[in-house]
C-alpha distance (Angstrom), angle and dihedral (degrees) to the residues before:
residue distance angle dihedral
X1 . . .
X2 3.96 . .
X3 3.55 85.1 .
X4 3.96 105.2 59.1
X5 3.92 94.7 57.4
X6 4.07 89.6 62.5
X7 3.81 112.2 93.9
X8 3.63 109.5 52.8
X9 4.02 91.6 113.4
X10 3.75 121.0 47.8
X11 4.02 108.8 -88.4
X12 3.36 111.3 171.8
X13 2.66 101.2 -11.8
X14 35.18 115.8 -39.6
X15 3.76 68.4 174.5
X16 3.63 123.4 31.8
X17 4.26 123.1 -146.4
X18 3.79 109.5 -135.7
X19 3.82 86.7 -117.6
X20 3.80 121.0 149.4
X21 3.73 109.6 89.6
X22 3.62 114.1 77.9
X23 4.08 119.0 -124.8
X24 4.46 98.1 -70.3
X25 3.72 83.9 -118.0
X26 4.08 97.3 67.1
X27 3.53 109.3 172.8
X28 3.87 120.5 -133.2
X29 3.68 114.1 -50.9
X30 4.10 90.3 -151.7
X31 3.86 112.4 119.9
X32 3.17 126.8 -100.3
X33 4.11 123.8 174.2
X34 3.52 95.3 135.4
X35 3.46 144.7 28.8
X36 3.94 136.7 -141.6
X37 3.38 101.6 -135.8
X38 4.24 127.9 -172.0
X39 3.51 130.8 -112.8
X40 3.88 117.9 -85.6
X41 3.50 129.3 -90.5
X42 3.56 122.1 -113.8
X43 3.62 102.8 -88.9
X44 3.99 115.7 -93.2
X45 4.07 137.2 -169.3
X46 4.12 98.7 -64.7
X47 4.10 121.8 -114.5
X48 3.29 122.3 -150.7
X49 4.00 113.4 -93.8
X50 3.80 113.2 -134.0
X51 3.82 99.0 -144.0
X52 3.71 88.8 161.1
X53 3.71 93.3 55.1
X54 4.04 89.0 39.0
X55 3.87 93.5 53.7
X56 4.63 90.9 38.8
X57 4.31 82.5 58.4
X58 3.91 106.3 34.7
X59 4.34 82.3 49.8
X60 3.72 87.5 54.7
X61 3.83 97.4 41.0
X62 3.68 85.5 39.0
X63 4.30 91.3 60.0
X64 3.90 89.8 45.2
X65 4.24 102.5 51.3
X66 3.98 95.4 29.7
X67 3.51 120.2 19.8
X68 4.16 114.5 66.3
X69 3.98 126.2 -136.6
X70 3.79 87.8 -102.6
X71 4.52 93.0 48.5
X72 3.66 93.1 -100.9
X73 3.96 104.2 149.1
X74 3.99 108.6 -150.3
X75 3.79 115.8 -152.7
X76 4.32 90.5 -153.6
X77 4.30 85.9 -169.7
X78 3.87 93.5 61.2
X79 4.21 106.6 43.6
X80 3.51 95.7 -69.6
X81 3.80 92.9 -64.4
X82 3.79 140.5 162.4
X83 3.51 138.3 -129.1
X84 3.32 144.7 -171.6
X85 3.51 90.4 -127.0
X86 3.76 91.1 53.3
X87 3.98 89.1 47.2
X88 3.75 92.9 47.7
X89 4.15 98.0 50.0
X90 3.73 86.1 53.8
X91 3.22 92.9 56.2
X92 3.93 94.1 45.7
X93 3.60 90.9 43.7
X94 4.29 91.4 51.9
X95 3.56 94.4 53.3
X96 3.74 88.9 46.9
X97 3.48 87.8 57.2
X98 3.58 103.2 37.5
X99 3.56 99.3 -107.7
X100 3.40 107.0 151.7
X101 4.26 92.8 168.5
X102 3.84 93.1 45.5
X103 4.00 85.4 48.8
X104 3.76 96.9 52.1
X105 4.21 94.7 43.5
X106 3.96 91.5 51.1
X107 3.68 87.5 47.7
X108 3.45 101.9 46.4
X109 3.63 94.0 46.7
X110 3.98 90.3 56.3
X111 3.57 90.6 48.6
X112 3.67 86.5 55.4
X113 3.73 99.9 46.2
X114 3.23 109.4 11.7
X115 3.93 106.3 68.1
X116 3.51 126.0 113.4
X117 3.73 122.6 -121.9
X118 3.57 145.8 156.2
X119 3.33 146.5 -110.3
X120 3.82 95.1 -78.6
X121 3.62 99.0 40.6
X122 3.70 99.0 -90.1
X123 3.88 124.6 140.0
X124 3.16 115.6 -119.6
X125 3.64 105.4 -165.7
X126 4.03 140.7 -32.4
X127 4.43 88.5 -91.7
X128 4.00 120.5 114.7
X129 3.76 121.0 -120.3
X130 3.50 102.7 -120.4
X131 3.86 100.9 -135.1
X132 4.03 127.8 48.2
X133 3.92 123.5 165.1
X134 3.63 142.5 84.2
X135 3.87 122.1 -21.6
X136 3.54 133.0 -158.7
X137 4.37 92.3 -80.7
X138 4.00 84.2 53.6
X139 3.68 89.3 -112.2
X140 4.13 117.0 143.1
X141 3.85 115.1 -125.2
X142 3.79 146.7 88.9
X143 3.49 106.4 -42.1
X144 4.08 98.4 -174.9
X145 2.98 111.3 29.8
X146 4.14 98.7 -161.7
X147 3.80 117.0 104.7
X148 3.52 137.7 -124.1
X149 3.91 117.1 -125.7
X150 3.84 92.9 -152.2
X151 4.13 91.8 60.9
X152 3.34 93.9 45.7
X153 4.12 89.8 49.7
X154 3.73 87.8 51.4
X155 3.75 100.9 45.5
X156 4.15 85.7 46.7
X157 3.95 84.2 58.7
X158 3.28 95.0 38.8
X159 4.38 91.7 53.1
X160 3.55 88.2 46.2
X161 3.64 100.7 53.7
X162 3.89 85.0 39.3
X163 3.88 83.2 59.3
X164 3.70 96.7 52.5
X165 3.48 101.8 36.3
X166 4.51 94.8 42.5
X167 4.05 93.1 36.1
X168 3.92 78.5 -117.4
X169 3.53 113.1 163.2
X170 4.14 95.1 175.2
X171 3.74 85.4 56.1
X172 4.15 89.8 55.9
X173 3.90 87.8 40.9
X174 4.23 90.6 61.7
X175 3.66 87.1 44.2
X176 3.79 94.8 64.7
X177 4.01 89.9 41.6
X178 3.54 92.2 54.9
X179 3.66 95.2 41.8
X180 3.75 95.3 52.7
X181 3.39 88.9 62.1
X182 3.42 106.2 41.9
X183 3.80 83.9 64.9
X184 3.59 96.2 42.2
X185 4.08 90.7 51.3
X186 3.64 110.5 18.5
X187 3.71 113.2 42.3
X188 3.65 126.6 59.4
X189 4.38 130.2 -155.6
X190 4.04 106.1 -128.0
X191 3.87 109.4 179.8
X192 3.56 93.5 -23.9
X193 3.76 99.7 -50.3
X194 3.61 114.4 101.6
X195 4.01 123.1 -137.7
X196 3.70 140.8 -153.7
X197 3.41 111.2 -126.6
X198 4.15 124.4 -160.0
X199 3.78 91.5 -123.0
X200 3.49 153.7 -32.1
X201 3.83 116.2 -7.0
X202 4.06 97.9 -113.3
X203 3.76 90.2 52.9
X204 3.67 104.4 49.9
X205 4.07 100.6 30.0
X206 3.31 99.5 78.2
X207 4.11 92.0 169.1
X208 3.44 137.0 2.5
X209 3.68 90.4 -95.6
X210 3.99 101.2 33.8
X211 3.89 128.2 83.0
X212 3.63 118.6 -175.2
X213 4.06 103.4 -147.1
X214 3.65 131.4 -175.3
X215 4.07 113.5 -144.7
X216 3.73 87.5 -154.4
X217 3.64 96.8 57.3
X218 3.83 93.6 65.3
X219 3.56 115.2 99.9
X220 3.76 116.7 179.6
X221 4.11 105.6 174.7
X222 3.93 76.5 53.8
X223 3.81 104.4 54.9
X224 4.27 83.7 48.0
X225 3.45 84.2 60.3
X226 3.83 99.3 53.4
X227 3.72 79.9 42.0
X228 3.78 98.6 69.3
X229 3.91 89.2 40.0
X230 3.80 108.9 42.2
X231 3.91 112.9 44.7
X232 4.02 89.7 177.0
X233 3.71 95.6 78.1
X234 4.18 133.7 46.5
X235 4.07 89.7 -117.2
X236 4.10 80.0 159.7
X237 4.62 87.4 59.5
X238 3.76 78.3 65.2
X239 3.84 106.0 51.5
X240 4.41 76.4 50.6
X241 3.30 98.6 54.9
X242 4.00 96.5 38.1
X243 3.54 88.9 63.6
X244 3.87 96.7 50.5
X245 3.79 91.8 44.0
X246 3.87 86.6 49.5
X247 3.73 93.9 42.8
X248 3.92 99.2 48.5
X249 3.88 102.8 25.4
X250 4.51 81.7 57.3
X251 4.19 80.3 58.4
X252 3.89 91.9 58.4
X253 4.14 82.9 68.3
X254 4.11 114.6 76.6
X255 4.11 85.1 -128.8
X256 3.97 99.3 40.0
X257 3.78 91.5 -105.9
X258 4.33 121.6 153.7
X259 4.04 114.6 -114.4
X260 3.59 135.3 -137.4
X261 3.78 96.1 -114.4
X262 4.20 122.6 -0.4
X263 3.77 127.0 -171.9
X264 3.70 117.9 -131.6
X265 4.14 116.8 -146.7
X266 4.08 94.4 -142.3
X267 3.87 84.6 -176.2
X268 3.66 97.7 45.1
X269 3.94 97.4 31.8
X270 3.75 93.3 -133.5
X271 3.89 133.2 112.8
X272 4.12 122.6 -129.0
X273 3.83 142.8 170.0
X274 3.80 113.3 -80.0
X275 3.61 110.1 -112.3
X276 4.00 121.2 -67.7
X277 3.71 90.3 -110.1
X278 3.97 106.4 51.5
X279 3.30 121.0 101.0
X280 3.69 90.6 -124.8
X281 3.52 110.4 85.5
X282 3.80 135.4 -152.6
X283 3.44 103.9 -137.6
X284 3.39 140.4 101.8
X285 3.91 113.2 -95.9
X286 4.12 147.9 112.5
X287 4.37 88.5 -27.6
X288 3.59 94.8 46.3
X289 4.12 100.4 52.3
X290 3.26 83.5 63.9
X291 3.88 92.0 74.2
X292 3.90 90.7 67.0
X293 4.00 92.1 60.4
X294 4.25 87.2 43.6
X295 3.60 96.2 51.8
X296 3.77 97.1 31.2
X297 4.51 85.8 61.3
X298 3.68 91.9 51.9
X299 4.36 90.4 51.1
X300 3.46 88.8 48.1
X301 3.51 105.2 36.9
X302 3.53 101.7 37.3
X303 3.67 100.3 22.6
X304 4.11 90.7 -121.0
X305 3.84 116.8 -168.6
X306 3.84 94.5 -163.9
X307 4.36 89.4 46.2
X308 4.08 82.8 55.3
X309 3.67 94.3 48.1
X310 3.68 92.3 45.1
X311 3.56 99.9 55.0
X312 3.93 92.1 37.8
X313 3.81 86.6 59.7
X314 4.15 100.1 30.8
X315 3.55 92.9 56.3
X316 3.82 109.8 47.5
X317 3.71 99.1 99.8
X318 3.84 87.6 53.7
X319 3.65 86.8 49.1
X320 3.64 88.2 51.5
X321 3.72 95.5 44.7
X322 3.49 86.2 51.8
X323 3.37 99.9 53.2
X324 3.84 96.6 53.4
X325 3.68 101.3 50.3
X326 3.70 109.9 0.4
X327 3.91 102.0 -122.1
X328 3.93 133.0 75.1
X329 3.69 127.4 -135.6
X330 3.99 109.9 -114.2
X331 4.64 82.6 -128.2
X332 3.67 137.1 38.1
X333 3.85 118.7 177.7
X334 3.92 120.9 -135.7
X335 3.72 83.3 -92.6
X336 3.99 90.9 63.3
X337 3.58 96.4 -115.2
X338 3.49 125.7 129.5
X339 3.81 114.1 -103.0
X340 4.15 98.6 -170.6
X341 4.07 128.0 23.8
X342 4.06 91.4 -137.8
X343 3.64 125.0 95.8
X344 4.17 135.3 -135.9
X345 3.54 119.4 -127.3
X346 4.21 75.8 -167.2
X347 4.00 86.8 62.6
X348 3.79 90.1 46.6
X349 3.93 99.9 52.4
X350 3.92 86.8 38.5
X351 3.96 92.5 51.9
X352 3.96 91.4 41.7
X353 3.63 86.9 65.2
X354 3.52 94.0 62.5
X355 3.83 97.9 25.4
X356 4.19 93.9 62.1
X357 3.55 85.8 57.1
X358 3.88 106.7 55.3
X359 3.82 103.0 9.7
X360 4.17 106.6 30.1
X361 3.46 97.7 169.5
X362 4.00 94.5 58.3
X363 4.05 91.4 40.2
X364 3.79 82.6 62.4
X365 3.77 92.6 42.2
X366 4.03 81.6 54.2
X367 3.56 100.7 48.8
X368 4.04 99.0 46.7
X369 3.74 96.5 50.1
X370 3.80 109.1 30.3
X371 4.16 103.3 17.0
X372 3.76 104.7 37.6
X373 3.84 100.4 40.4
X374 4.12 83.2 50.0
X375 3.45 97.8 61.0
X376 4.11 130.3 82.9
X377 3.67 123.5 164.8
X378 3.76 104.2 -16.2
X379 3.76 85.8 -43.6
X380 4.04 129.2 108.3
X381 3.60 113.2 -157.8
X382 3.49 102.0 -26.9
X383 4.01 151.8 -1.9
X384 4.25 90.4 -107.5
X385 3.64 97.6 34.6
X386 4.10 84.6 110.8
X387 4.18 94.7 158.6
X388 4.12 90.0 45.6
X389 4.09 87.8 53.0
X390 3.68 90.7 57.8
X391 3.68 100.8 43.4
X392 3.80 90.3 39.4
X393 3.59 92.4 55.1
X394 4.03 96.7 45.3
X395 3.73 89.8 45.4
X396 3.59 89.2 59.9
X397 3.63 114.1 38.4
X398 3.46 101.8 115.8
X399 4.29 118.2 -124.6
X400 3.31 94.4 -106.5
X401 3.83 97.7 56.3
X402 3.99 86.2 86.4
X403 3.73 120.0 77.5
X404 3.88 108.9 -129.8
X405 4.05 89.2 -141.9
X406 3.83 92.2 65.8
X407 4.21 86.1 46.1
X408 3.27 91.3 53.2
X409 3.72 119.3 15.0
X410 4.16 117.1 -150.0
């Protein structure tokens, strides 16, 4: 079961919605998870950078090339396949952007699909299954029917600011659903402290002693938003023990970076690379960017001491990297060394997020050479680069883009 979970980030690469045939205009199908990228320009006078403007086009171009009429998101790099990743940033990214139609389609499509049941029909509970498409009969449907704790997270958030932004009440009412039972069935009480794990229990317990975590799947600004709606659960134990799994699982690496996956010793108390010959891998790569953009919401939504001391620390030897030769390999081993020569214009926009807010000048640096020349028409890289759209996009919204009275309701 370990094994069906992997895949939601590039590696190496009741009513039914009329859903399996991708938009007739399908954009290239060729890979693309990284980028070669040419050497910077000498520097010149600075212009201002319209992120507003950037993130208002690449949402529209976004909803034409990836998102169907009926709010099926297509992932054009892995079969034409959906997630519930995919279906969960579309919905964060519409209520962002005050889309209340693009909101309701994505949802309702989910809801449609995306429900877990068993053998005889029955639902199991109000979580997504986290992949849909076409299996090996060429039939369309879910095709593993596990979830994945980090899109159900996201489309919690995503509900709940759809309830205080819309004055919907249904949208607050699937919030609690799915929230009950991502405590019930994906987070587990070790010596008191409770933990969010990246799935279901059989998948990602190997032992009685071992949790299999992913960094990247811990969302802090999120779990203070459950807080102040669901008084039935300790949402607040979880923003505690992200922050220690962030801050000792980042010591595991030789140069204090976060992995993909980490395995946590419940016994011994201490966190170590998974085994050489999982799939899972303890590196740093396309999951673990993702824990820049995480921790980077909760500092500047909530103003979170411990989410600016984390990425102060986590990110020095990118800072360092930086600093020496101006580009980032897209892997570095738990050793610190670089696995690959190519870069990640989905590292980039992830590590802006954090970088604008402690280091300014090197965010900017970041976004003029390795963001800016990436991007074309709404698009970064290129027209099937679904994964780099989404972390583009998050990595840039600008601070500002989220009203404070939906953060923290009067």
């Amino acid at each position: 079961m370990l094994l069906s979970l992997w895949g939601c980030a590039p590696h190496q690469l009741s009513r039914r919605s009329p859903t399996p045939s991708p938009p007739q205009s399908s954009p290239s199908k060729t890979p693309s998870v990284y980028r070669e990228y040419p050497e910077p320009e000498a520097p010149q006078t600075a212009l201002p950078i319209d992120e507003s403007g950037i993130i208002a086009e690449s949402w529209t171009v976004y909803k034409e090339k990836f998102i169907q009429k009926d709010g099926r998101v297509i992932d054009y790099e892995a079969s034409d396949r959906s997630t519930s990743e995919g279906q969960a940033y579309g919905m964060l990214r519409a209520v962002i952007a005050n889309d209340p139609t693009t909101f309701a389609l994505t949802l309702e499509w989910s809801q449609n699909n995306l429900k877990r049941s068993g053998t005889n029909g029955t639902l199991e509970d109000q979580l997504w299954v986290w992949k849909w498409g076409r299996d090996q009969s060429g039939n369309w449907g879910a095709i593993d029917r596990n979830f994945a704790s980090d899109a159900d997270i996201d489309a919690a958030t995503a509900l709940i600011l759809a309830y205080r932004r819309w004055n919907r009440p249904e949208y607050l009412d699937l919030a609690l659903i799915k929230l009950e039972d991502l405590w019930n069935l994906s987070t587990k009480e070790v010596r008191g402290k409770r933990y969010l794990l990246p799935g279901p229990v059989a998948a990602f317990v190997p032992s009685p002693s071992i949790l299999y975590l992913n960094p990247s799947y811990l969302a802090p600004f999120s779990f203070r938003l459950f807080a102040q709606v669901d008084p039935n659960h300790d949402w607040l134990s979880l923003v505690d023990s992200s922050y220690q799994v962030l801050r000792e699982s980042s010591q595991v690496s030789a140069v204090g970076l976060p992995s993909d996956w980490i395995a946590f010793d419940t016994e011994t108390g201490q966190f170590q690379p998974l085994p050489p010959d999982s799939p899972l891998k303890s590196s740093y790569s396309f999951d673990a960017y993702r824990v820049w953009w995480r921790v980077a919401w909760d500092a500047a939504w909530f103003n979170t001491p411990e989410a600016f001391s984390y990425l102060g620390t986590a990110t020095q030897h990118l800072q360092s990297l930086w600093r020496s030769s101006s580009k980032l390999p897209a892997r570095i081993d738990i050793q610190g060394k670089p696995t690959v020569t190519y870069e990640a214009t989905s590292q980039y926009a992830m590590l802006y997020s954090a970088l604008r807010l402690i280091e300014p000048a090197m965010a900017r640096e970041l976004i003029e050479q390795k963001l800016i020349p990436q991007y074309q028409e709404g698009i970064w890289d290129d027209q099937s680069a679904y994964y780099t759209q989404n972390l583009a996009w998050l990595g840039l919204l600008p601070t500002t883009a989220i009203d404070r009275n939906l953060l923290n309701p009067s």
